[in-house]
Legacy VTK file of the C-alpha trace (Angstrom):
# vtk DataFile Version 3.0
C-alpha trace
ASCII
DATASET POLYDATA
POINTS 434 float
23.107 19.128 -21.696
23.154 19.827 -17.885
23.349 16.413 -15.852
20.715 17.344 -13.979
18.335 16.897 -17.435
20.845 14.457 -19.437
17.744 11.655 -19.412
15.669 14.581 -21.613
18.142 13.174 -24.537
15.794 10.590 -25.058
13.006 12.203 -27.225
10.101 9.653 -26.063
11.267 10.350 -22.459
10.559 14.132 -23.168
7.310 13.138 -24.340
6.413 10.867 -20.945
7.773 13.482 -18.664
5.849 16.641 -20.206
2.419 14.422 -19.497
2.986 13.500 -16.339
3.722 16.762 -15.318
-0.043 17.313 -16.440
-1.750 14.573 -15.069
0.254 14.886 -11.533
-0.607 18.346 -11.540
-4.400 17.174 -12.314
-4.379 14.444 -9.604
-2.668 16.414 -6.819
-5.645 19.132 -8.047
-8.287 16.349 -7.453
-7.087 15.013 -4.347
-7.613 18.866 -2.503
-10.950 18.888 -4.379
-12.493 15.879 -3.183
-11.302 15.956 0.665
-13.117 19.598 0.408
-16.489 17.951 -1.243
-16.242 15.637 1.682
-15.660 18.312 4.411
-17.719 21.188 3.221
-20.478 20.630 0.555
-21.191 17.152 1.936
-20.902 18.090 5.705
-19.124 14.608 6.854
-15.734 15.129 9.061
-12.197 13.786 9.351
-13.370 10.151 9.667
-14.909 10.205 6.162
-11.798 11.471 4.680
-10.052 8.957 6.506
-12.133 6.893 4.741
-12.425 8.600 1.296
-8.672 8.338 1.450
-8.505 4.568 3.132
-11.054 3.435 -0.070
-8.481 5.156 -2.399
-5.540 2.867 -0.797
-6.439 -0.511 -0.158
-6.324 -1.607 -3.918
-2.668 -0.295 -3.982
-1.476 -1.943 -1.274
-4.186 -5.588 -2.145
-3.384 -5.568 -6.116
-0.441 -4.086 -6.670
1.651 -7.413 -6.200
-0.579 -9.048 -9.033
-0.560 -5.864 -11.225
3.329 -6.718 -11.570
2.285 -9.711 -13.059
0.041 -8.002 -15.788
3.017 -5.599 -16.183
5.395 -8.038 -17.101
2.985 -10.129 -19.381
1.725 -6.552 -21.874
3.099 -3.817 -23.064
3.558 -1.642 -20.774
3.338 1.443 -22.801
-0.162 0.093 -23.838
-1.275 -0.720 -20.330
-0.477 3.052 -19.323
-2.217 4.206 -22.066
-5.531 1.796 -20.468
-5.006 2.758 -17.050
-4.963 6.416 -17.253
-7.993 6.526 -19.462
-10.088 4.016 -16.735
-8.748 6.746 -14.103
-9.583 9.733 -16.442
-13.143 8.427 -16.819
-14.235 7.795 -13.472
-12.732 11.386 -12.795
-14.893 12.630 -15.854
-18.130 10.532 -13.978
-17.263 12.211 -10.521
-17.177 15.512 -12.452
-20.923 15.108 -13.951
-22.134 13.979 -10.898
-20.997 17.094 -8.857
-21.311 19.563 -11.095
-24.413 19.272 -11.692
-24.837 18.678 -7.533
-25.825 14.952 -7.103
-22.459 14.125 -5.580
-23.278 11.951 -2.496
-20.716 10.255 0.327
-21.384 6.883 -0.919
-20.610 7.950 -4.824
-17.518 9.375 -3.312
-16.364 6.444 -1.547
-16.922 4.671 -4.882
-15.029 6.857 -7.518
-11.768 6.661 -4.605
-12.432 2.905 -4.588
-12.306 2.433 -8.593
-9.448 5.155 -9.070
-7.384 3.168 -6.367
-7.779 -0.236 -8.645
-6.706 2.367 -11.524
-3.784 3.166 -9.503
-2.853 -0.066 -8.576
-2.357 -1.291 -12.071
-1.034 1.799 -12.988
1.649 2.777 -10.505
4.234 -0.686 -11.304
3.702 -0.637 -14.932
4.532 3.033 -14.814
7.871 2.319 -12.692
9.268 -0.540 -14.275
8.244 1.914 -17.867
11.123 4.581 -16.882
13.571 1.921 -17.405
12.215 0.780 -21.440
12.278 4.522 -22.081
15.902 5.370 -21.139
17.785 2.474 -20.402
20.262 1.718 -17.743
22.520 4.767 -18.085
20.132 7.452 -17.351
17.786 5.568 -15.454
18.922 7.264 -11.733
18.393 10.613 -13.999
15.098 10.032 -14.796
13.840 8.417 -11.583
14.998 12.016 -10.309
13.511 13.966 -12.570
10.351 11.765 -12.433
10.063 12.656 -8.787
10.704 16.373 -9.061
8.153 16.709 -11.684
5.712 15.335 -8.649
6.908 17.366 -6.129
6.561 20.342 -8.570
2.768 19.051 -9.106
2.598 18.613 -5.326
3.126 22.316 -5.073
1.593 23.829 -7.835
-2.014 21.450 -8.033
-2.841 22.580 -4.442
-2.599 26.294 -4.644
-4.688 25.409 -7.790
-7.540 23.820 -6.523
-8.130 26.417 -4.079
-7.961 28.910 -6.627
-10.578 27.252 -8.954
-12.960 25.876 -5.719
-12.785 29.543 -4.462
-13.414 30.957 -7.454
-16.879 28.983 -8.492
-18.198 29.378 -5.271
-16.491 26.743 -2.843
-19.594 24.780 -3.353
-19.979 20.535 -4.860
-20.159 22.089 -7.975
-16.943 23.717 -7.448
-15.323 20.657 -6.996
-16.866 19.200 -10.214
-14.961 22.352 -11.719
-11.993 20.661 -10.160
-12.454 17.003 -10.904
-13.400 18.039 -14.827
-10.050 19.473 -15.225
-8.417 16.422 -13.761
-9.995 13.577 -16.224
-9.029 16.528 -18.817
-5.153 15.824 -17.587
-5.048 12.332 -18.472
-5.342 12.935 -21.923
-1.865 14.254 -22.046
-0.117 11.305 -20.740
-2.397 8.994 -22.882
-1.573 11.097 -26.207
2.134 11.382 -25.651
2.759 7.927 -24.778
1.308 7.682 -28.673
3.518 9.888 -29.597
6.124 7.879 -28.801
8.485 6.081 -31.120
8.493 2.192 -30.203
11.732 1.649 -31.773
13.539 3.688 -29.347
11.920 1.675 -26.443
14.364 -1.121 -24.712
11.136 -4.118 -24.422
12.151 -6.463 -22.710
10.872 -10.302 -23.799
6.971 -10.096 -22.309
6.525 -13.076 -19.850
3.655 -15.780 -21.426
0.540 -17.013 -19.291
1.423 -19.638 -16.820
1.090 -20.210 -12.887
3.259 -19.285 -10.591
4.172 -15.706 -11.871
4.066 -13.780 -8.590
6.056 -16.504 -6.899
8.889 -16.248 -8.868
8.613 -12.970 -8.747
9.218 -13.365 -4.606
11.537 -15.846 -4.827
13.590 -13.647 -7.281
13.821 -10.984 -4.596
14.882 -13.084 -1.865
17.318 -14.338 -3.820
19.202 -10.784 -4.192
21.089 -9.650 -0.936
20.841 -6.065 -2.098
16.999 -5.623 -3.180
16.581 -7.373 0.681
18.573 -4.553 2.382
16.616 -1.700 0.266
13.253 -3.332 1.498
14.318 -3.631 4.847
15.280 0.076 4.798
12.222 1.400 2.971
9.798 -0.948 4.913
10.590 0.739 8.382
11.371 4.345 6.849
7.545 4.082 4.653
5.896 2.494 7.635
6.544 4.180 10.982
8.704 7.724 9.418
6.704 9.169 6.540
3.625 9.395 8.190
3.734 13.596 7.824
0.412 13.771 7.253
-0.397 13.211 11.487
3.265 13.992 12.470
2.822 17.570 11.167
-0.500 17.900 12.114
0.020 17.539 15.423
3.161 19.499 15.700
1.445 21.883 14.158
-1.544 22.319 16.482
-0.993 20.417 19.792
2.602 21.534 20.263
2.916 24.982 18.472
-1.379 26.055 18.883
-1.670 26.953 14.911
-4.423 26.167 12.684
-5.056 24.731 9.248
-3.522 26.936 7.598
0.029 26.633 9.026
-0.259 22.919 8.710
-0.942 23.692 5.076
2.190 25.440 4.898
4.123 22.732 6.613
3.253 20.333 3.613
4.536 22.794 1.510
7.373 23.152 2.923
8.687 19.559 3.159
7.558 19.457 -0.723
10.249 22.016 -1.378
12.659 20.096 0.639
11.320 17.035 -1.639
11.845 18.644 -4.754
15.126 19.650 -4.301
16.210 16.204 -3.446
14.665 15.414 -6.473
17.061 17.641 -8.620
20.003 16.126 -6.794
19.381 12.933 -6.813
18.607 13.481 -10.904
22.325 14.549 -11.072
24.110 10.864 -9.562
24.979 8.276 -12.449
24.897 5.823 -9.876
23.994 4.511 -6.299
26.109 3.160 -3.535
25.400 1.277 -0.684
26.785 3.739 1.452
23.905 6.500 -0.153
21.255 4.332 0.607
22.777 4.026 4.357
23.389 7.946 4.949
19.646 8.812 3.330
18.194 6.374 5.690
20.089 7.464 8.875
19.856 11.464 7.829
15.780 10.924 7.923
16.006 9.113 11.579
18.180 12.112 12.586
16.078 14.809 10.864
12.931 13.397 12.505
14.239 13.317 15.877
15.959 16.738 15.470
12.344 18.149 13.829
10.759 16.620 17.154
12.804 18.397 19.737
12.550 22.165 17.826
11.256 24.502 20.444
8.904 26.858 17.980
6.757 26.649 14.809
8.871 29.047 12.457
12.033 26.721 13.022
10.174 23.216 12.622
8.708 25.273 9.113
12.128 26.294 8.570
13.549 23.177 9.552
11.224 20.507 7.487
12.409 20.670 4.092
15.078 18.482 5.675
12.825 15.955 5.973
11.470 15.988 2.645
14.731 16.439 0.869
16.393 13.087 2.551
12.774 11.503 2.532
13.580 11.624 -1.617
17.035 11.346 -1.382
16.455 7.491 0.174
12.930 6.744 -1.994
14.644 7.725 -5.132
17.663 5.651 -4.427
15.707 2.264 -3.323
13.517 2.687 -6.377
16.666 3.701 -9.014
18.580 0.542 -7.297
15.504 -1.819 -7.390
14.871 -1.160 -11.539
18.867 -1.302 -12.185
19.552 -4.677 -10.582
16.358 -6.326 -11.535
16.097 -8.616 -14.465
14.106 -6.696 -17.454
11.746 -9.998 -17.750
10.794 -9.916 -13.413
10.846 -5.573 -13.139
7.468 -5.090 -12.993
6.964 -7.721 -10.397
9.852 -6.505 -8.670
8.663 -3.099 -8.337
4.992 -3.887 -7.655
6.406 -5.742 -4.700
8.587 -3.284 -3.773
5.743 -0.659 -3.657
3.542 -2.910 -2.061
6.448 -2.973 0.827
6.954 0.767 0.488
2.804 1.415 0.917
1.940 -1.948 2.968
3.277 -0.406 6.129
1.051 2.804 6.317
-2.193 0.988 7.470
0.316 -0.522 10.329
2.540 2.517 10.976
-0.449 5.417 11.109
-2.071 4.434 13.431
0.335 3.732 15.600
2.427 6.821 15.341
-1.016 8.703 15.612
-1.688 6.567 18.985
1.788 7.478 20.196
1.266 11.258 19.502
-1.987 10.896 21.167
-0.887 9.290 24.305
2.431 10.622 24.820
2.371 14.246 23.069
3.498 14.887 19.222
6.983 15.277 19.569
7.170 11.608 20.557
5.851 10.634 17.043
8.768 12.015 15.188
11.376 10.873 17.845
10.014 7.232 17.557
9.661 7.168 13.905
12.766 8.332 13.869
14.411 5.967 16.252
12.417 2.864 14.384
13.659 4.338 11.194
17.526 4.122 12.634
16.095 0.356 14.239
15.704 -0.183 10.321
18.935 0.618 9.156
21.038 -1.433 11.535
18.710 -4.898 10.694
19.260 -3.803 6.828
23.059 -3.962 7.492
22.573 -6.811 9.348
20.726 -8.837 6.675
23.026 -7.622 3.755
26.263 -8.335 5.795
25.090 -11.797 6.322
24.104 -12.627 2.813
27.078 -10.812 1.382
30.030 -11.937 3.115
29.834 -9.238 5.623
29.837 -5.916 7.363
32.465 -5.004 5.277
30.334 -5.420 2.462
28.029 -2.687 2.584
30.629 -0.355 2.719
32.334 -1.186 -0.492
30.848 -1.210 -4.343
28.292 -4.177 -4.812
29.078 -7.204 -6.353
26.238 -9.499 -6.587
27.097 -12.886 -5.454
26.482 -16.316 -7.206
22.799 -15.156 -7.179
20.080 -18.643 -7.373
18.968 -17.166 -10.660
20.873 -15.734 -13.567
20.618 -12.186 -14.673
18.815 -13.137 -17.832
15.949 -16.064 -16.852
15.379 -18.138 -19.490
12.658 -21.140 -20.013
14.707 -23.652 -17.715
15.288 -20.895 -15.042
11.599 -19.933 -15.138
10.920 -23.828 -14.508
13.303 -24.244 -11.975
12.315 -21.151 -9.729
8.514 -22.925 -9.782
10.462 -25.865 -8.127
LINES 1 435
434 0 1 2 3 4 5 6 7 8 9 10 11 12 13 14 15 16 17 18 19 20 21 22 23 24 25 26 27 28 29 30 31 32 33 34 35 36 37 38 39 40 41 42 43 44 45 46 47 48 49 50 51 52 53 54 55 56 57 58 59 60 61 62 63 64 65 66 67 68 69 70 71 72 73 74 75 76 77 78 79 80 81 82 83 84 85 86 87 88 89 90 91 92 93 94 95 96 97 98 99 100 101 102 103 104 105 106 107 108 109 110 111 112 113 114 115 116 117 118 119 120 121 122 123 124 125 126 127 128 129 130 131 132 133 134 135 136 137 138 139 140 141 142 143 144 145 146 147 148 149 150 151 152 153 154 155 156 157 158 159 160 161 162 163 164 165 166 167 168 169 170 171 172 173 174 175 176 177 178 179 180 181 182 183 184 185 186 187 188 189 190 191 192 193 194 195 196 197 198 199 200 201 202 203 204 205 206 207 208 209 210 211 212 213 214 215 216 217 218 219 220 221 222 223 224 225 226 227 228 229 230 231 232 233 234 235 236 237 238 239 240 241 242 243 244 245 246 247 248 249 250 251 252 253 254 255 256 257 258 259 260 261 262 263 264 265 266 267 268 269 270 271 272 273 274 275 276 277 278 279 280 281 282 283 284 285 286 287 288 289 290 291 292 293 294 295 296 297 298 299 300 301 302 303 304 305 306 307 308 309 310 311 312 313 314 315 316 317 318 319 320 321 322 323 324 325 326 327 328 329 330 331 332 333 334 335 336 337 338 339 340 341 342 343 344 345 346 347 348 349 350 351 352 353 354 355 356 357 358 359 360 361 362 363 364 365 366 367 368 369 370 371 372 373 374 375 376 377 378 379 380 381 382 383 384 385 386 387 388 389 390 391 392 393 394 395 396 397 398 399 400 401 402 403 404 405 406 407 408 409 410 411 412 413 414 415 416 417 418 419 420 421 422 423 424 425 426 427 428 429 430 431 432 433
C-alpha cells in the first residue's frame, strides 16, 4: 500500500474515515446553509452571523477542557457514537423548523448554541480516538489523512449547498433542504463506528471518578518541554495568523476592489493548498522538532509575502501557500501532542490543546480585523505574520530552557526526567493532586 494511505490497513480505521468524510461533507454543507438563512430568508446582516457563528464557538473554546475529562473517563468510541447523534438531531430540529418556514433568528442562535456543546464534547474525544484506532505507528498517517478528508469536505460541501439552496428556490425552506441532508450525514459516522471491531481498538485503562481530573491533566502538560513548545507555536500561529476569514476578505475587497464571489474563491483556494498539505504530511512516519520550526516560520513568511502581492490573480495564485503550511504545522502539533501523551491523560491533553489552538480567535480577530481597519489589509497579514515568527522564537526559547538548550531543538527529542512517568499509575495520579 502507498504511504500516503498505509493507516487504511487498519480495517476499523477504513470504517471511521469513510464516515467522516460524510458527516464533514454534511457539516461544511450546513455551515453555507445557515449563514445564507441568516443573510437572505431572515434579512439580518454580518453582525448576526458574527453572532450565529460566535454562539456556535464559545462552548468549544468554555467546555472543551472538561470534555477531556469525560473523554478519558468513557469509551470513546461510545461517546462519538452520543455526540454525533445529539448534533444530528438538533440538525434534524433546525431542518423541520425551516422547511416548513418557521425558522426565526433566535431559533437559529439556539440550534448554533446546542451544536457548539455537541462539538465541544465531540471534537477531543474524536482526536485522542485516531490514536485507539491505529496505534502509534500510523498515527502521523492518519492525522493526515484525517485532515485531507476535511479539506476535501471543505471543498466539495460548499459548491454543494449552493447547488441544493439554488436549486429549491434560495428560500428558508431551501436551507431546511440543506440542514435535512446534514442530520442525514451523521448517521454514517454513528453506524460505522458500530461497525467497528473492538478488539482491534488499543483502549487505554479509562480514568475512574475523582477530583482533580483537569488539573492533572495541566500539570501533565507543563511538565513536558515539548507539548510546551507546540502550544507556544500553535497559540500565536491559531490566534493572530489563521484568521483568513477577515484577512482574505479584506484583501479581497479593500485592496484588490472584488466582490463576494472572488473572496469565495480565495477560500477555495487556500483549501487546496490545505489539502495537499494534508496528503504530505499523511506520508511522514514521524515528526521532528525542526518540522514543527520550518511549518511555523514558512506560515509567518507566506503571510507577509501574501500581504505585499501587488494584484488579486497572484494573492489567488499565491494562497494555497498559506493553507498548505497552515496544515503542514496543525497536523504536526496535533500528530506530536497524541504520540507523546500518556494513553490514560490524551483526551485531556488534546482538549487542552484545542482549547489553546481555538482560545485565541476571540482575542486575535478582532484585533487583526482592527489592524486591517485602521491601517489597510495588507497590514493584517504582515502582523500576523510577524507575531506568528514572535511565536516561534519564545517556543525555542521555552524548549531550550527546559531541555538543556538551543541545541536541543535542533536535534531528535529525548524527553527528560519528566515529573510524571510515561505510564501514571494510582500513586502517580495521587501525587500529581499534591
Amino acid at each position: 500500500m502507498s504511504p500516503t494511505f498505509r493507516a487504511l490497513s487498519n480495517p476499523n480505521y477504513r470504517l471511521y474515515l469513510a464516515g467522516s468524510v460524510v458527516s464533514n461533507t454534511g457539516t461544511w454543507m450546513m455551515r453555507v446553509a445557515q449563514d445564507w438563512l441568516v443573510l437572505k430568508p431572515l434579512g439580518a446582516g454580518g453582525a448576526a452571523v458574527g453572532i450565529t457563528t460566535g454562539l456556535q464557538f464559545l462552548p468549544v473554546l468554555l467546555l472543551t477542557p472538561y470534555a477531556g475529562v469525560v473523554a478519558d473517563r468513557m469509551s470513546k468510541r461510545r461517546l462519538l457514537q452520543v455526540t454525533q447523534a445529539t448534533m444530528g438531531v438538533v440538525s434534524l430540529l433546525g431542518a423541520v423548523v425551516a422547511i416548513t418556514g418557521h425558522s426565526h433568528l433566535w431559533f437559529v442562535y439556539l440550534c448554533a448554541l446546542a451544536l457548539g456543546v455537541g462539538s465541544a464534547f465531540d471534537a477531543p474525544a474524536r482526536q485522542s480516538f485516531v490514536s485507539e484506532m491505529v496505534g502509534p505507528e500510523h498515527l502521523t498517517n492518519a492525522v493526515g489523512l484525517n485532515s485531507a478528508s476535511f479539506n476535501a469536505a471543505r471543498i466539495l460541501g460548499p459548491a454543494l449547498a449552493g447547488l441544493m439552496i439554488g436549486a429549491f428556490g434560495s428560500g428558508q425552506e431551501a436551507t431546511g433542504w440543506v440542514f435535512l441532508v446534514n442530520a442525514v450525514s451523521y448517521l454514517a459516522v454513528i453506524a460505522q463506528l458500530e461497525r467497528m471491531n473492538p478488539a482491534l481498538l488499543h483502549t487505554a485503562k479509562l480514568r475512574g471518578r475523582g477530583p482533580g481530573a483537569l488539573r492533572e491533566g495541566v500539570a501533565y502538560m507543563r511538565s513536558q518541554p515539548k507539548m510546551l513548545f507546540v502550544l507556544v507555536l500553535v497559540f500565536f500561529a491559531g490566534t493572530f495568523g489563521m484568521n483568513f476569514q477577515i484577512t482574505s476578505a479584506l484583501m479581497a475587497t479593500e485592496v484588490f476592489g472584488k466582490g463576494a464571489g472572488e473572496f469565495g474563491i480565495l477560500g477555495s483556494t487556500i483549501a487546496v493548498g490545505s489539502l495537499a498539505g494534508a496528503l504530505m504530511a499523511a506520508r511522514r512516519t514521524r515528526i521532528r522538532m525542526r518540522l514543527l520550526v520550518v511549518a511555523a516560520v514558512g506560515f509567518s513568511i507566506a503571510e507577509i509575502v501574501a500581504g505585499s502581492l501587488p494584484s488579486y490573480v497572484l494573492f489567488a495564485v499565491f494562497s494555497p501557500a498559506i493553507g498548505f503550511c497552515t496544515l503542514t504545522l496543525l497536523n504536526s502539533a496535533n500528530a506530536t501532542m497524541q504520540l507523546e501523551s500518556d494513553p490514560l491523560m490524551r483526551g485531556r491533553v488534546m482538549a487542552l490543546y484545542m482549547t489553546v489552538v481555538q482560545g485565541g480567535t476571540p482575542i486575535g480577530a478582532p484585533v487583526i480585523g482592527w489592524i486591517g481597519e485602521q491601517f489597510g489589509a495588507r497590514w493584517s497579514l504582515w502582523l500576523g505574520g510577524g507575531l506568528t515568527a514572535l511565536g516561534v522564537v519564545l517556543a525555542v526559547a521555552v524548549f531550550a530552557r527546559l531541555n538543556g538548550g538551543l541545541a536541543s531543538v535542533l536535534t531528535p527529542y529525548r524527553a527528560p526526567g519528566n515529573l510524571f512517568p510515561r505510564v501514571w499509575d494510582d500513586q502517580a495520579v495521587a501525587r500529581a493532586r499534591d
